[in-house]
C-alpha positions in Angstrom: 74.8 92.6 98.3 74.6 94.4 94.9 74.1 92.1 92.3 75.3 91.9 88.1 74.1 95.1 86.8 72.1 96.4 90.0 72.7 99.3 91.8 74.8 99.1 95.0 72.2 98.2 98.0 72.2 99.4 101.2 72.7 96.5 104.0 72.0 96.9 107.7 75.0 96.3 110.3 74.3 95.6 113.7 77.0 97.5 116.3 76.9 97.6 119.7 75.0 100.7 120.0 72.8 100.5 117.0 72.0 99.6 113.5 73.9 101.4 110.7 72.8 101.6 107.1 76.0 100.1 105.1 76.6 100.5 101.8 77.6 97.4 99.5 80.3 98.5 97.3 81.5 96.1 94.4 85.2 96.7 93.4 85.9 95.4 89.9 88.4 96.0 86.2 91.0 97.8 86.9 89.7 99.4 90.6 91.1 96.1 92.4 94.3 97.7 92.0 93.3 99.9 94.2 93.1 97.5 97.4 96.8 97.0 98.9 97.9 95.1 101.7 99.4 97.6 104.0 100.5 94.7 106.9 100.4 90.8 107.5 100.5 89.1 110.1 99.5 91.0 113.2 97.8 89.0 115.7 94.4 89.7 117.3 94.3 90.8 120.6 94.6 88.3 123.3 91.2 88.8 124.9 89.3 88.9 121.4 87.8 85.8 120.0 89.9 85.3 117.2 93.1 85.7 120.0 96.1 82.9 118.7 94.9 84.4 114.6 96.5 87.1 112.9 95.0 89.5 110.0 96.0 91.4 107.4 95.1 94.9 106.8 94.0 96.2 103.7 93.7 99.4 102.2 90.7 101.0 99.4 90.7 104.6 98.7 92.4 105.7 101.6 91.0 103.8 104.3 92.1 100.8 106.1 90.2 97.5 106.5 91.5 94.2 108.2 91.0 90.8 106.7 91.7 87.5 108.6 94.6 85.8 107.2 93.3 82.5 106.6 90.8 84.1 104.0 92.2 82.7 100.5 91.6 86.3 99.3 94.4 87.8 100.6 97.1 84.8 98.5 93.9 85.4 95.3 94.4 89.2 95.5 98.7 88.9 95.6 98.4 85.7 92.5 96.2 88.7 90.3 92.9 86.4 90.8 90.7 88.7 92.4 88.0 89.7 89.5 85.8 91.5 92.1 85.6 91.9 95.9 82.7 93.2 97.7 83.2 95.8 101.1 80.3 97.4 102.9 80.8 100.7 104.1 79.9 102.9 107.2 79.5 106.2 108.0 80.3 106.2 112.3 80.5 109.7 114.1 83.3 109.8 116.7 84.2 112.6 119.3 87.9 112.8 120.6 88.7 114.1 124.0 87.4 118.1 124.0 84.2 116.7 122.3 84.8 117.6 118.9 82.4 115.6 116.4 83.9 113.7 113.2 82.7 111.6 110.8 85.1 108.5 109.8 84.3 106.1 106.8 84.4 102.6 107.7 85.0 99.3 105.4 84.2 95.5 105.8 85.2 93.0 103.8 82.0 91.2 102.6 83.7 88.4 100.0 85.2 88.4 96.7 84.7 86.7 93.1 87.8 85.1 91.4 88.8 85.1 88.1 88.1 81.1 87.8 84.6 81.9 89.3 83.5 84.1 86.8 84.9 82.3 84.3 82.5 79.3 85.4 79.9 81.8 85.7 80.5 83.1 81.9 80.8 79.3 80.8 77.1 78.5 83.1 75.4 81.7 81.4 77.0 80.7 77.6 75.4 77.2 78.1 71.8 78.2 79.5 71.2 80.9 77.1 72.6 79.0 74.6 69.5 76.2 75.2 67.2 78.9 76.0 67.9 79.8 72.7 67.5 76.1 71.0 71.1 76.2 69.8 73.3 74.2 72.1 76.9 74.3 71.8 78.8 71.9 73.7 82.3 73.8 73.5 82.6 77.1 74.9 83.4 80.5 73.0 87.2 80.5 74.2 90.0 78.0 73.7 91.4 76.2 76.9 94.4 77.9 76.3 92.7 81.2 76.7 90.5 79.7 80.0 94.1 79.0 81.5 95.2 81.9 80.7 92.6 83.8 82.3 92.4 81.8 85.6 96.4 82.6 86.2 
């Protein structure tokens, strides 16, 4: 997975048939408006694994991913508290009936950040550079009015 200021990394995915380069994509700012729940609650088939379940799916730029629906990131992303979610993406080549060849893009959820996490993760990075720096600050940069309002 891509990390704070690195380029997106390539991750490999296993399939059934072989190993796929995927690439990690970090969706962030304003560009989380861009993932939409198209559907809820449709259950899993009854022979899968997860049969009894029921997923969501989710759409990014035009193409459709499914996320279980006991994942808190589907109620984070409806409450506005998805900061940034991570998908890795695929590249499969499928033929239809006649043969024809054509490539499809493929998403998988991968996790997500919320708003209160990077908010602890703002608050860590203020206090260790802070003593890196010799000038500890006990109280943080923002008021707890503006912390709660950033974690709603």
């Amino acid at each position: 997975m891509a990390g704070w200021g690195v380029p997106p990394a390539l991750t490999l995915t296993k399939t059934k048939t072989q190993t796929k380069m995927a690439n990690a994509i970090e969706i962030t700012g304003p560009q989380i408006f861009r993932l939409r729940v198209l559907e809820s609650a449709r259950p899993y088939a009854k022979d899968s694994a997860l049969a009894g379940q029921t997923y969501s799916r989710v759409t990014y730029n035009g193409t459709v991913f499914t996320i279980n629906d006991k994942d808190p990131f589907l109620a984070d992303l409806k409450a506005g508290k998805v900061h940034t979610a991570f998908l890795l993406e695929t590249q499969d080549t499928i033929e239809d009936a006649e043969g024809n060849s054509t490539n499809v893009t493929r998403l998988a959820f991968d996790g997500y950040a919320s708003n209160a996490q990077m908010i602890g993760l703002t608050k860590t990075d203020a206090v260790l550079q802070s003593i890196m720096k010799g000038s500890f600050k006990a109280e943080a940069e923002l008021s707890e009015a503006d912390l709660q309002a950033l974690e709603q």
